[in-house]
N, C-alpha and C positions, 0 to 999 in steps of 0.2 A: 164543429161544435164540441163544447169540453162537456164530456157525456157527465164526467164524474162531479161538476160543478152541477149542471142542471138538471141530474135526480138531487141532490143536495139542495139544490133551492126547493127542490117542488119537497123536500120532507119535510124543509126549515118552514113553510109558508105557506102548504097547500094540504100536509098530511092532515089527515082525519081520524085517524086511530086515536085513542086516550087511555090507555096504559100509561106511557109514558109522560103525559104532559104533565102531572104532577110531579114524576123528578127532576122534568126540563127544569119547569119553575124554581123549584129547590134551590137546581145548580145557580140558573141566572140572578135568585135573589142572595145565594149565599157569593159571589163573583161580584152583586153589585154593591152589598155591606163589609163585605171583605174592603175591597177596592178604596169604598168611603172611610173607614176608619184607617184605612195606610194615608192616605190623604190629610185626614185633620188630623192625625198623630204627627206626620210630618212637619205641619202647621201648625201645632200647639206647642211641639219642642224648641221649632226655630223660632216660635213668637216670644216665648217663653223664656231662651236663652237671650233673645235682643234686648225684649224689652226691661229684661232686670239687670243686664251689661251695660244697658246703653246710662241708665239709672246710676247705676254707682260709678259709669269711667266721666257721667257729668258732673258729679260731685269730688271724685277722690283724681282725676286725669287717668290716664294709663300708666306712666313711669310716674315716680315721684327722687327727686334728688332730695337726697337729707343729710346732715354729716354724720359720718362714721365714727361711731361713739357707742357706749354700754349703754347708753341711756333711751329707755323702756317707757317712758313716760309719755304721757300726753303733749307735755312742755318741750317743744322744737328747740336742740342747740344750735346756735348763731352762726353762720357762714356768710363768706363772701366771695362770690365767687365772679372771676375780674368778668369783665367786659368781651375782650377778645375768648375768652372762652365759651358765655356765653353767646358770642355771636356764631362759634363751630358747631355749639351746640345748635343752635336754628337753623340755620345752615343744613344740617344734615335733610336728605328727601322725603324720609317717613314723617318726619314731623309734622303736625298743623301748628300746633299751637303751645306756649312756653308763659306761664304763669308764675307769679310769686306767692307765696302764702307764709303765714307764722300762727303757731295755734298757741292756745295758754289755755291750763284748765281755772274754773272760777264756779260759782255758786249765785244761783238768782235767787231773790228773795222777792216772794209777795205779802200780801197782806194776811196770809193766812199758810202757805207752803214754800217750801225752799227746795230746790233742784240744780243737782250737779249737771254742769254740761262743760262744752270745753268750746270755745271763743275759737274761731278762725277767723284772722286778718287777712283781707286781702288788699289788692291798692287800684287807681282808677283805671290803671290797663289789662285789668282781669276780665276774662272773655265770658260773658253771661250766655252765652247763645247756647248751651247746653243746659246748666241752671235755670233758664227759663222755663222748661219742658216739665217741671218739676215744682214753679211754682204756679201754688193756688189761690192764694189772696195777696194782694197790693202789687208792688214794685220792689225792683232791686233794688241797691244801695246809690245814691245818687253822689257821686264826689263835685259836682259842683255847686251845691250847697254849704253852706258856711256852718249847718248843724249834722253833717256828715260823720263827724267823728259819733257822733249818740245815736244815728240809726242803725240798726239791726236786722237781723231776718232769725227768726226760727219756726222749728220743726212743724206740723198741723198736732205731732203728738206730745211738743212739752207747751207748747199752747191750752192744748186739753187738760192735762193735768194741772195748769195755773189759774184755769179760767183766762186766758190773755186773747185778745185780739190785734185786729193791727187801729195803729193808733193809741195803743195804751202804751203807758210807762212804768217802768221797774227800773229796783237796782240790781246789781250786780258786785256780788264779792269777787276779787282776785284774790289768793291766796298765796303769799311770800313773807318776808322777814317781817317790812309793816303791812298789815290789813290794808289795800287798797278797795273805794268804790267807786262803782260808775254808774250814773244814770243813764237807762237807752229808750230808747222810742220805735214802737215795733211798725217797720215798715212795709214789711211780707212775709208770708206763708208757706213756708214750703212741703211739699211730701213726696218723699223718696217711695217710701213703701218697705224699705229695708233697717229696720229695726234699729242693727248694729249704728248706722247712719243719723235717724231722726230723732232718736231718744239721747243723742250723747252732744251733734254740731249746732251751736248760731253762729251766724256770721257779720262779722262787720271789718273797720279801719284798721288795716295793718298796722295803721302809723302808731293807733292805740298800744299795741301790744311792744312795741319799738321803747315807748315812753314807760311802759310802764316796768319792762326788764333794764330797761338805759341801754338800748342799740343802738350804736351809728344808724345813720340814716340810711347807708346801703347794706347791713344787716339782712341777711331774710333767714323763716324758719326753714324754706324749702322752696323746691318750685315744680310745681305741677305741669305732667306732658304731656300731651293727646296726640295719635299718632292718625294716619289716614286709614290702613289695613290693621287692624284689631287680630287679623291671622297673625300678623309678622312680630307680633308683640316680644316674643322671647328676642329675636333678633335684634330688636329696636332696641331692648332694653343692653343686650351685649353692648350695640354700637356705642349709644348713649355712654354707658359706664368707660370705653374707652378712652373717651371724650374727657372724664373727669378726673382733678387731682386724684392721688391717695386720700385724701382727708374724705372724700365725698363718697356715694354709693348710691346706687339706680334700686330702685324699688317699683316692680309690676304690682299692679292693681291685684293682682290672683294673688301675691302674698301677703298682701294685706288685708285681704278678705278670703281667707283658702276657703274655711267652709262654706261660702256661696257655690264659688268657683268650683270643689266638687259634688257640688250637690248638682249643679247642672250638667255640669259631666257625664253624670248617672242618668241623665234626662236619654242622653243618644242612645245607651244600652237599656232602655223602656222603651224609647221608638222601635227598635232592631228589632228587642223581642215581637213586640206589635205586628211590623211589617212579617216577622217570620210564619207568626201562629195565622192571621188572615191569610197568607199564601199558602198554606196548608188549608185552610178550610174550604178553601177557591178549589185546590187542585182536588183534594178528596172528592169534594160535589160533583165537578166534572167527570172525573173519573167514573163516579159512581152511575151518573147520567148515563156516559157515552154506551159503558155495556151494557146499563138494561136498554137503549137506543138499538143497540147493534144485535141484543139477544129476540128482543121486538122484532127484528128485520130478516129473521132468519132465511126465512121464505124469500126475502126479494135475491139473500146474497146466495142461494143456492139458485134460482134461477139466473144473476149473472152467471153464475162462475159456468154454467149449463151451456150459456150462450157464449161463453169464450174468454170471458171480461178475467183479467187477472187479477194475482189478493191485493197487490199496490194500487189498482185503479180502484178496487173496492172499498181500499183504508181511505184512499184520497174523499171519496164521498162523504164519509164521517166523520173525516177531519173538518171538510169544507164544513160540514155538518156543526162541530164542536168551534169550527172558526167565528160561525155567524152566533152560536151561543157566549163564547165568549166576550166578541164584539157589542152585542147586546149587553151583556150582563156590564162589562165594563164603563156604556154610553151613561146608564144609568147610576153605577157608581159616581162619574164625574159629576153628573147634576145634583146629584144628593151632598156630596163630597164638597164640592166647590161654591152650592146654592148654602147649603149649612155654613160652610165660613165666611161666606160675603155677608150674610143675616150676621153672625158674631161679631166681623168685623164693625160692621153699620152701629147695631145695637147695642154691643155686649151684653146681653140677653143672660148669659150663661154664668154667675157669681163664683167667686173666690173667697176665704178668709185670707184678708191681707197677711194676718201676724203668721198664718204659716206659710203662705206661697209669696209673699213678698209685691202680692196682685188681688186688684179689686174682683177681677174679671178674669175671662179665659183669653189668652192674646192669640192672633188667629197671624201667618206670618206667609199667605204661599208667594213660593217662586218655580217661576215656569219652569224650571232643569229638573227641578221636583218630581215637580207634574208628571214631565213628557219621562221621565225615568224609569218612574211608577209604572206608567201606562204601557210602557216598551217593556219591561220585567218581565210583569204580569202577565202581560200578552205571548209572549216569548216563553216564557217558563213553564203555562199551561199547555201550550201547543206543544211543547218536546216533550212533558211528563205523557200527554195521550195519544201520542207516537206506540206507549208501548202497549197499552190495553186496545190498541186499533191492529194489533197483529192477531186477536184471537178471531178475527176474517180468514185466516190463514189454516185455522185449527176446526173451520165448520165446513165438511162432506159436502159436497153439490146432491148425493142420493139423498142421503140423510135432511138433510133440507130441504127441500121440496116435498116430504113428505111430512113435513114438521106443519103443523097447525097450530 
């Protein structure tokens, strides 16, 4: 029989004394709130980075090709870029996906307000399956319609500001040598949630934007490129740029929105912080528990040590001791932890101000390596820290103890 485990059971689950169980408590509740907030910190960073990533690489792509020019503007200079080129470029294996686009800035006017935005054309081989995630009333752009070139999509927020819905009609200024307009018909809704994005893009027929600069017909302003691995993004974008004449140039999504991009950055070194200060409160509790535990027992560890028992077989019991506390405390963490973000996830219960977090809601994001990381840390890093306050076993008199009351 393992002597030092079954006095440790019988303290963890049969002891009767109550001195202590008020700091046990302590420790177990500060171990199981500890535990839950590294959990949904976890879970709120990585929800938090996906879902405002996944947001803007479905509207802007991850690389964008544009030509290599001073030009600052909203208004895409004209490239062409051959065939065989384009096909090394899809070709390559991080790729998914190779879009064309052409933007032009322009002016709507209603019956009552006027708003700057900037037109993005795109053409009927443009991939919606990310764009959809993001829209909230109607339909995409339909190009097999004969009234194709007039539908539109925009923002849920210069909607607001116009009063517009979908189905209504407005013009639109283009703004060059002669004044050109265009009537559109509003066919869906969209919302990003990211400011820079909904307040500035609508979207319709490239072919628009073609006629109204005088492009050749294989003209484009750019072409937008979604890769598989969002990690490999710097690499993609070298490869990419490889790939391209002189004239061209590979643009990451992170440059052309840096400020998002480090503001979520900042997100990892708020988790860090997080995970550090909870594991400090974990281990102090413990800590604090196990000696007044061990100063409680003075009596039983001067009669081991009487009867023969050594200081290591004596630490073992209060570790066993501090094991089953901490495995408790931890059990509990994960249901509070895990039960709390599946209700968020379900619900979104928990409110955001869009205009400054970019989110209606709190986004909830776990993954199991997460988890089981946490729990292996935690676990690990409390047991070694009370390795050392379990050698003051070592520093209590067998006389002197036993005569301790």
């Amino acid at each position: 029989m393992n002597l030092a485990f079954f006095i440790a059971k019988r303290l963890s689950f049969k002891a009767e004394r109550t001195f202590s169980k008020l700091i046990v408590r302590i420790a177990i509740l500060g171990i199981t709130l500890g535990l839950c907030v590294m959990l949904l910190a976890i879970a709120i960073m990585k929800g938090f980075k996906t879902e405002i990533r996944e947001k803007i690489r479905g509207f802007n792509g991850d690389i964008q090709i544009l030509k290599y020019d001073l030009n600052s503007s909203y208004e895409n200079s004209p490239f062409i870029l051959e065939q065989q080129q384009l096909n090394q470029i899809k070709q390559l294996p991080q790729l998914a996906v190779v879009d064309a686009f052409a933007t032009k800035p322009g002016i709507i006017k209603t019956h009552d307000e006027v708003e700057g935005v900037v037109f993005k054309g795109v053409d009927s081989t443009y991939h919606w399956g990310n764009f959809q995630k993001v829209l909230i009333q109607g339909k995409v752009l339909d190009f097999t319609k004969p009234n194709h070139q007039q539908q539109i999509l925009i923002s849920e927020l210069v909607a607001k500001k116009l009063n517009l819905k979908v189905g209504d009609n407005f013009l639109m200024y283009f703004i060059q040598e002669s004044l050109r307009k265009r009537k559109f018909e509003i066919v869906g809704i969209y919302r990003t949630g990211v400011e820079e994005v909904d307040k500035i893009f609508v979207i319709g027929d490239m072919d628009l934007v073609r006629r109204l600069n005088k492009w050749d017909d294989n003209q484009v302003g750019g072409y937008e490129l979604r890769i598989k691995d969002f990690n490999q993004l710097d690499a993609s974008s070298y490869d990419v740029g490889d790939e391209l004449p002189t004239q061209l140039k590979a643009v990451s999504v992170t440059t052309n929105f840096p400020s998002i991009f480090e503001w979520l950055s900042l997100l990892d070194i708020n988790a860090q912080v997080v995970l550090v200060l909870m594991l400090m409160v974990a281990i102090i509790n413990m800590i604090s528990a196990l000696l007044i535990i061990i100063l409680e027992r003075t009596h039983m560890i001067g009669l081991l040590k009487a009867l023969g028992e050594s200081n290591w077989g004596i630490r073992k019991i209060f570790l066993y001791n501090a094991f089953y506390l901490v495995g408790f405390g931890m059990l509990m963490g994960n249901i509070f932890g895990l039960g709390l973000g599946y209700i968020q996830q379900q619900t979104h219960f928990f409110k955001l101000d869009e205009a400054s977090y970019y989110m209606s809601f709190i986004p909830i994001q776990f993954e199991w390596l997460d988890i089981v990381l946490i729990n292996i840390g935690t676990l690990v890093i409390c047991l070694a820290v009370l390795i050392i306050p379990s050698m003051l076993v070592s520093k209590i008199s067998p006389v002197k103890a036993l005569s301790f009351k």
